[in-house]
C-alpha positions in Angstrom: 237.2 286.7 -106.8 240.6 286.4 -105.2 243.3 285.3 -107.0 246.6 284.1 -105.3 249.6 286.1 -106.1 251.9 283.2 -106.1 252.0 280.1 -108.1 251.8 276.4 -106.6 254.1 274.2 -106.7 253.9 270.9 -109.0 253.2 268.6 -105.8 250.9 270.6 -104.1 248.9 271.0 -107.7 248.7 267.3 -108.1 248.0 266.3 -104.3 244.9 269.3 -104.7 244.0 267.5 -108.4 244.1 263.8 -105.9 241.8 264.8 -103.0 239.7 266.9 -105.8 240.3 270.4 -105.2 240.4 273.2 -107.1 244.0 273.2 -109.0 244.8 277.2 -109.1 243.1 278.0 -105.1 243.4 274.7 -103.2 239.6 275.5 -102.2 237.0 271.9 -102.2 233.3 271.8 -102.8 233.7 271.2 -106.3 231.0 268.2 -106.9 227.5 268.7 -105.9 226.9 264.7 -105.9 229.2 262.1 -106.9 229.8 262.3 -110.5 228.2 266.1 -110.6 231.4 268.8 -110.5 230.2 272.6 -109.8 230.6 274.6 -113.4 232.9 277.2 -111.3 235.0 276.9 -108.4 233.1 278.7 -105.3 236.1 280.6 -103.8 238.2 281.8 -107.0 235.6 281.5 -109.8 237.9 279.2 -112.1 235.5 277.8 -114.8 236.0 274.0 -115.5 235.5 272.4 -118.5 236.7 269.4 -120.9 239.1 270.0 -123.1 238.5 269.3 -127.2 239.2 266.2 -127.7 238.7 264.1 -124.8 236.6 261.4 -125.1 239.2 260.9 -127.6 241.7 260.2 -125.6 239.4 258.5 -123.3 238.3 255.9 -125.8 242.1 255.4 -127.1 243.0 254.2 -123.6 239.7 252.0 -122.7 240.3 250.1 -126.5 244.2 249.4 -125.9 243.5 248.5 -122.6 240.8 246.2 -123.8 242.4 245.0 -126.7 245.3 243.6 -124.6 243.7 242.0 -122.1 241.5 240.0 -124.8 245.0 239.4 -126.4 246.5 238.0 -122.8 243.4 236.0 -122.6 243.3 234.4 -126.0 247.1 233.8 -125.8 246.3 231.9 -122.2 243.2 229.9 -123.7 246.0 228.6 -127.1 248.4 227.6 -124.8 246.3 226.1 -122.3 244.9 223.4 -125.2 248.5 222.4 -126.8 249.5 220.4 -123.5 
């Protein structure tokens, strides 16, 4: 398993993250089907995982984002019946 010797810059970590590629070698063939990611990347062995905690976060950003969109809505539909 080769690792690189040097380290990648921010930009080039995040364009690798954005056309989803392996963020330490660069390498893609990371998903077998759509929504199905390898366990390891194939050229450096990197093991990928979710972190502790992050549905969490996941359902801390899907409730907010809910929340204020009902909130814009209702505060549309109140207004709309005053005039």
């Amino acid at each position: 398993m080769a690792t690189p010797t040097n380290t990648p810059t921010r930009g080039r970590t995040m364009w690798w993250g954005m056309t989803l590629r392996c963020a330490r070698c660069g390498s893609g063939h990371l998903f077998r089907r759509y929504f199905s990611m390898v366990p390891d990347c194939p050229r450096c062995g990197l093991h990928f995982e979710r972190e502790q905690g992050y549905w969490t976060g996941a359902l801390a950003f899907n409730m907010i984002a809910t929340g204020g969109l009902l909130d814009r809505k209702s505060t549309r539909l109140n207004s709309s019946h005053r005039t």
